[in-house]
NUSE-688514 format. One record per residue (C-alpha): x, y, z; residue in three letters. Coordinates in steps of 0.5 Angstrom, whole numbers, plus 500, padded with zeros to 3 digits. Last residue first. Layout:
XYZALA
...
***
This chain:
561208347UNK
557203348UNK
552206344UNK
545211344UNK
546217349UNK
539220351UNK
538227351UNK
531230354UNK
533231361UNK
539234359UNK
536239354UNK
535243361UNK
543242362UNK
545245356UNK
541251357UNK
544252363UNK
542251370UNK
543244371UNK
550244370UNK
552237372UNK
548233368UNK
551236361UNK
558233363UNK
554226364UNK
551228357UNK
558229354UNK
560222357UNK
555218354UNK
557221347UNK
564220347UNK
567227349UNK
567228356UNK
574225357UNK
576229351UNK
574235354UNK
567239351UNK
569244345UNK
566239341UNK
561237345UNK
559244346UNK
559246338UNK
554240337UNK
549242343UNK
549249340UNK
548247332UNK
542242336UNK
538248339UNK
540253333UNK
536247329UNK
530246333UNK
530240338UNK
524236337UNK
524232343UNK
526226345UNK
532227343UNK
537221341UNK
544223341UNK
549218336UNK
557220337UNK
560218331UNK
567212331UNK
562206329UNK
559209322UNK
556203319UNK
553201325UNK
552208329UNK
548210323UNK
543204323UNK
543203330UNK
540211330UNK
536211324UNK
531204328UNK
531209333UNK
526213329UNK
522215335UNK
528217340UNK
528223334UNK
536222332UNK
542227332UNK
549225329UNK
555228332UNK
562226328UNK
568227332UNK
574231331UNK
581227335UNK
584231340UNK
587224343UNK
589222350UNK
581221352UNK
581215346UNK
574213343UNK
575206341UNK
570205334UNK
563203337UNK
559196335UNK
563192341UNK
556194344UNK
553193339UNK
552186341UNK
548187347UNK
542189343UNK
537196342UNK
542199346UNK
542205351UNK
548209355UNK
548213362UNK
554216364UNK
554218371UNK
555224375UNK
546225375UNK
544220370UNK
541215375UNK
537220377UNK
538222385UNK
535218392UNK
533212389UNK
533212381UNK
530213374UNK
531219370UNK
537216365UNK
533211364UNK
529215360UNK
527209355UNK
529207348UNK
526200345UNK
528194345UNK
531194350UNK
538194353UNK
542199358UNK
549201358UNK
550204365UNK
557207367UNK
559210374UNK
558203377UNK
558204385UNK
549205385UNK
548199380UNK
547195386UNK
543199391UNK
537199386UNK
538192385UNK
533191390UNK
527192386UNK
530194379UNK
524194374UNK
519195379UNK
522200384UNK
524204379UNK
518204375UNK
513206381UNK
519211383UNK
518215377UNK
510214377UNK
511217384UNK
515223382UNK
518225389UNK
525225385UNK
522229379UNK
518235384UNK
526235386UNK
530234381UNK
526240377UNK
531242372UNK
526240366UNK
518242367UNK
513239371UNK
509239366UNK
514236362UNK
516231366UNK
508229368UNK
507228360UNK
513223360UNK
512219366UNK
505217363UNK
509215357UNK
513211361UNK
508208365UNK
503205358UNK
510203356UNK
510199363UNK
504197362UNK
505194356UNK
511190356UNK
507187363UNK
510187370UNK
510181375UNK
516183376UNK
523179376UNK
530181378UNK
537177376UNK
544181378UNK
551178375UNK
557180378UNK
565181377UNK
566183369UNK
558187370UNK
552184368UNK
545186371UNK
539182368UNK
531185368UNK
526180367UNK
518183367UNK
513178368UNK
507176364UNK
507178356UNK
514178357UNK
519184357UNK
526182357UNK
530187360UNK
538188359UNK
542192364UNK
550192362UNK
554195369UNK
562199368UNK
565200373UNK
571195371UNK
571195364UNK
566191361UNK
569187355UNK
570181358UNK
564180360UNK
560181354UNK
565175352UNK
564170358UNK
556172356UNK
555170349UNK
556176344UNK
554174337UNK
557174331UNK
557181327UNK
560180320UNK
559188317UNK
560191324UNK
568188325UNK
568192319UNK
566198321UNK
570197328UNK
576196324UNK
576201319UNK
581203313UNK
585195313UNK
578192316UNK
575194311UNK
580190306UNK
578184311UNK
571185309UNK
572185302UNK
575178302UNK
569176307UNK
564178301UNK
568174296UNK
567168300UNK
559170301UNK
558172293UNK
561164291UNK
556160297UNK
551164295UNK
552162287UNK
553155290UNK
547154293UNK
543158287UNK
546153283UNK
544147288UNK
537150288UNK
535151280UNK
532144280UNK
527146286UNK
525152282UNK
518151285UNK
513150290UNK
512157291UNK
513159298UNK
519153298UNK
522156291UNK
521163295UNK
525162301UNK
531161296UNK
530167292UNK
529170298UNK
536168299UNK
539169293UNK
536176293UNK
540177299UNK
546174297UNK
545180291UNK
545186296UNK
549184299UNK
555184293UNK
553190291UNK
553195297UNK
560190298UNK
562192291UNK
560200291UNK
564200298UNK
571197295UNK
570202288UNK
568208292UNK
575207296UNK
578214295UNK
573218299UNK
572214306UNK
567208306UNK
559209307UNK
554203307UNK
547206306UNK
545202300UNK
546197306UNK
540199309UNK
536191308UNK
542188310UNK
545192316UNK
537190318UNK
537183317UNK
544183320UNK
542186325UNK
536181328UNK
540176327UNK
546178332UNK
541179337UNK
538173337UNK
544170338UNK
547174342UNK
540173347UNK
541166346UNK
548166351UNK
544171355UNK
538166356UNK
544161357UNK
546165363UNK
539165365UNK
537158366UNK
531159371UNK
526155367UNK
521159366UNK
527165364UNK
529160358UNK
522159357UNK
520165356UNK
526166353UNK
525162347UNK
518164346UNK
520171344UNK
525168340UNK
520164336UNK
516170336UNK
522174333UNK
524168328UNK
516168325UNK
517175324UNK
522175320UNK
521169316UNK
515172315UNK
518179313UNK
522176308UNK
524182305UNK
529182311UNK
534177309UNK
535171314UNK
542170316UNK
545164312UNK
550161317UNK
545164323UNK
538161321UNK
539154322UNK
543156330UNK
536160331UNK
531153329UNK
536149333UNK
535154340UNK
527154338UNK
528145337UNK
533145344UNK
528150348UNK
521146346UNK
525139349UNK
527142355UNK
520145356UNK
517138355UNK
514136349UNK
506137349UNK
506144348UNK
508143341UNK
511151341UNK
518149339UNK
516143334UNK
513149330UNK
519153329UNK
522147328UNK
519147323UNK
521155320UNK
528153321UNK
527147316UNK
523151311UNK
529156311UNK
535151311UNK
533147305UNK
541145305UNK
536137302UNK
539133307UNK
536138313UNK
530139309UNK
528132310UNK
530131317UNK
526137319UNK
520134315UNK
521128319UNK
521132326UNK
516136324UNK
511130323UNK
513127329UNK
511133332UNK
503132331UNK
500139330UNK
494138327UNK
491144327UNK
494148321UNK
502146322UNK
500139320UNK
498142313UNK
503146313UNK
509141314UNK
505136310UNK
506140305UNK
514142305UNK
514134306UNK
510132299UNK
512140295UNK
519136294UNK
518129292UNK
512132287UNK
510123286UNK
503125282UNK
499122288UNK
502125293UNK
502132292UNK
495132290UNK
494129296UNK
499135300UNK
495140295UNK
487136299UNK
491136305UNK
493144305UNK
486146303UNK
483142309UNK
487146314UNK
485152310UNK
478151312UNK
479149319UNK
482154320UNK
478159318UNK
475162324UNK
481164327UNK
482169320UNK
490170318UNK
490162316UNK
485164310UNK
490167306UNK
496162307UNK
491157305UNK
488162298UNK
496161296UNK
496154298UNK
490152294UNK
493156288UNK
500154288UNK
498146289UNK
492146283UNK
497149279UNK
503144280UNK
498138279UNK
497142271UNK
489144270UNK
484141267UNK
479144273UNK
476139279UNK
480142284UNK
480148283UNK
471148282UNK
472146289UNK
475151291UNK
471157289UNK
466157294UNK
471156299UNK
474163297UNK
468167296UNK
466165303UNK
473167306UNK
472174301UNK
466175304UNK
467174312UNK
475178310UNK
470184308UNK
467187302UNK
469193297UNK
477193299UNK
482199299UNK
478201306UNK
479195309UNK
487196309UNK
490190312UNK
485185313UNK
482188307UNK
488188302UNK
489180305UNK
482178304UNK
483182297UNK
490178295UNK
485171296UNK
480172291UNK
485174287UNK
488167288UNK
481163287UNK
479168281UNK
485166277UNK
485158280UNK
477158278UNK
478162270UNK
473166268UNK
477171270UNK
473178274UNK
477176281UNK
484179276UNK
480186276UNK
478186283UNK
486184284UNK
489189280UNK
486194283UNK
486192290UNK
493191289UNK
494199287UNK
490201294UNK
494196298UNK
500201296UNK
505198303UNK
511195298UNK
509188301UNK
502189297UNK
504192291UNK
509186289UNK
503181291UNK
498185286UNK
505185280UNK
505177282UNK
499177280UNK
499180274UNK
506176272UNK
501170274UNK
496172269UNK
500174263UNK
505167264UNK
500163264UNK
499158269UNK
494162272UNK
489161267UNK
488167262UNK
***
């Protein structure tokens, strides 16, 4: 069957679904079976599919990348000769392009690949598919910015949000530009994206937004502008969560009661988000343009209906509701929302240096280190293996640690002496850390509250605790490895208390630490609060538990 049939495509489409859903096994069948076809567009892509099934699971796969790249150039030509419709010819050149980019030895290949479709593009008048192509084919080697800036404008005047997010992308890492210019095209690439947020089954959009970010704050720090870099920070932040508040909403619970106003919203996202893939998919696959103002409507329709509901939950719960449409959070507003003794400390982990960023309502502190990401997920590893040979409830052999002092040193420098009047400390990373165990002279976690974020935004993510109220808290327990679980958890239910362990903790050790948080006092009821109480009684079992707990929110 050719590619263009209905059959063949719907196989293909099956292989690719198994393959984004981790059952490489089940692909690789599918694909081994299809790369039988006497048909070159149907051999191309299958081709194709199993040099992406070797690459991810090399043992799901008879042959190598090498074989498969070989394979593929092999058949292209045949492609292109065959008596085929120009729109199937352009799909399989650009589904075996994407395929190759993944091998540094197949630029050039894939390059050639994408001009040949972006000519046939051209010579048939596909006024659609000629810039998305030239985008790719320009993307490959050439890399020439005014090209990116032309297609930028075309999709701009066509609401292709997505293909002009990814442009500017591109224009952004062009290191012949300025560093000025590469910060406007990354910022204009993040602002692209927040009306629409990116779904989270669209992995490569996803990804490609992360690199941006990264690369947006690097040379946002290389450039000195700190405060902007907290300003994007939001920004990138509030993406992120809502692709993640997206992809778990089947979790979204409301009180008993409101079943009918919790089953709409869990419904409604779900369908946006289809649309928006949908939208990602008509770029990726070159077709079902005609169908893309209804598409846009159809967004924009569920969207309004979505912010109604919203507004009803904000009539049960505030806070939840202020979670299910985050904004970003600039600076000026974090700052307003840190209560005097209160310190936020964010770090940015770059493949070169280290920056850490302490705000508080009254101050702000910058530090660098020559320090990679992953050297110091190397140390804290390290820290943790001599905490546990050592045992807890040991301050003094922690204290004189020199793999703690190392790590303490490096990330806050002089600013040690500055987070020492703040009795409360929000770190933010992008992964947990115990920083709690850090400190000159005692643990930072000795008489202080000590929280952790994986983005700033969520600071305004905790339902106001009131110490005046005898109120019934939710407590929920998370191995620190499944962090991940824990945002989820404290965004749609903003009022629990969220413990990250960094061991697993039997279930009388947990029943036991939940019965002393309820019966704790009220100002020591909030999750940081609780474990700063747990930290003056180092000799009860509670206290030993305190060096592995950690709070997760701004509570």
């Amino acid at each position: 069957a050719s590619i263009g049939s209905a059959d063949a495509w719907q196989r293909y489409q099956t292989a690719l679904y198994h393959f984004k859903s981790g059952k490489i096994d089940e692909a690789s069948q599918l694909y081994q079976k299809l790369s039988a076809s006497s048909d070159p567009a149907v051999r191309m892509v299958a081709l194709s599919g199993l040099l992406d099934c070797s690459l991810a699971a090399p043992a799901t796969a008879p042959d190598t990348p090498k074989h498969y790249a070989a394979k593929i150039a092999a058949v292209s030509a045949k492609v292109m000769r065959m008596n085929a419709s120009s729109i199937i010819k352009i799909r399989t050149l650009r589904i075996a392009a994407k395929s190759l980019l993944q091998l540094e030895s197949q630029q050039r290949n894939a390059s050639y690949l994408l001009f040949r479709a972006l000519a046939i593009a051209q010579e048939k008048g596909l006024s659609r598919l000629v810039p998305i192509l030239q985008y790719e084919a320009n993307a490959v080697i050439v890399r020439k910015p005014d090209t990116y800036r032309n297609v930028i404008a075309y999709f701009g005047s066509k609401n292709m949000q997505y293909a002009k997010a990814a442009a500017l992308c591109k224009l952004g890492t062009c290191e012949e530009l300025s560093p000025a210019e590469r910060i406007t095209a990354l910022r204009s690439a993040l602002t692209t994206c927040q009306y629409y947020g990116i779904p989270a089954t669209a992995t490569g959009y996803v990804r490609m937004v992360r690199q941006a970010a990264r690369q947006l704050d690097d040379l946002l720090i290389a450039s000195g502008r700190f405060v902007e870099l907290l300003d994007v920070s939001g920004q990138e932040d509030a993406l992120e969560t809502r692709s993640r508040m997206q992809a778990a909403i089947s979790e979204f619970r409301l009180p008993a009661g409101h079943e009918a106003l919790q089953n709409e919203i869990i419904s409604l996202t779900t369908s946006i988000s289809g649309l928006l893939q949908r939208k990602i998919d008509m770029n990726e696959q070159g077709k079902g343009f005609l169908h893309a103002a209804l598409v846009d409507k159809s967004i924009t329709e569920k969207q309004g209906r979505l912010i109604v509901l919203i507004d009803e939950v904000s009539k049960i719960d505030p806070a939840l509701a202020s979670n299910l449409q985050a904004e970003p959070l600039t600076l000026s507003t974090l700052r307003k929302r840190l209560k005097p003794g209160e310190a936020l400390v964010r770090f940015f982990l770059g493949e070169r240096q280290t920056t850490v960023i302490m705000v508080s309502n009254r101050e702000m502190q910058i530090g660098t280190s020559p320090v990679t990401a992953g050297e110091l997920k190397a140390r804290f590893r390290q820290l943790w293996q001599r905490i546990r040979a050592i045992g807890s409830g040991n301050d003094s052999r922690i204290l004189s640690d020199p793999g703690r002092i190392w790590l303490t040193d490096t990330l806050f420098q002089t600013m040690s002496v500055k987070l020492t009047p703040y009795r409360h400390l929000i770190f933010v990373s992008d992964q947990p850390k115990p920083f709690h165990l850090l400190g000159r002279g005692e643990l930072l976690g000795r008489g202080r509250r000590i929280s952790w974020l994986v983005s700033s935004n969520e600071l305004t993510a905790s339902a106001p605790f009131s110490a005046a109220k005898d109120e019934a808290v939710g407590i929920s327990f998370f191995n620190a490895n499944r962090v991940g679980k824990a945002q989820i958890h404290k965004l749609f239910h903003p009022s629990d208390r969220v413990i990250l362990a960094w061991k697993s903790f039997s279930d009388g050790e947990i029943d036991r630490l939940k019965t002393a948080l309820e019966q704790a006092p009220a100002a020591n009821r909030s999750a940081s609060g609780f474990l700063k109480l747990l930290s003056g009684v180092p000799d009860t079992e509670n206290g030993q538990a305190w060096f592995l707990l950690g709070a997760y929110g701004g509570d």
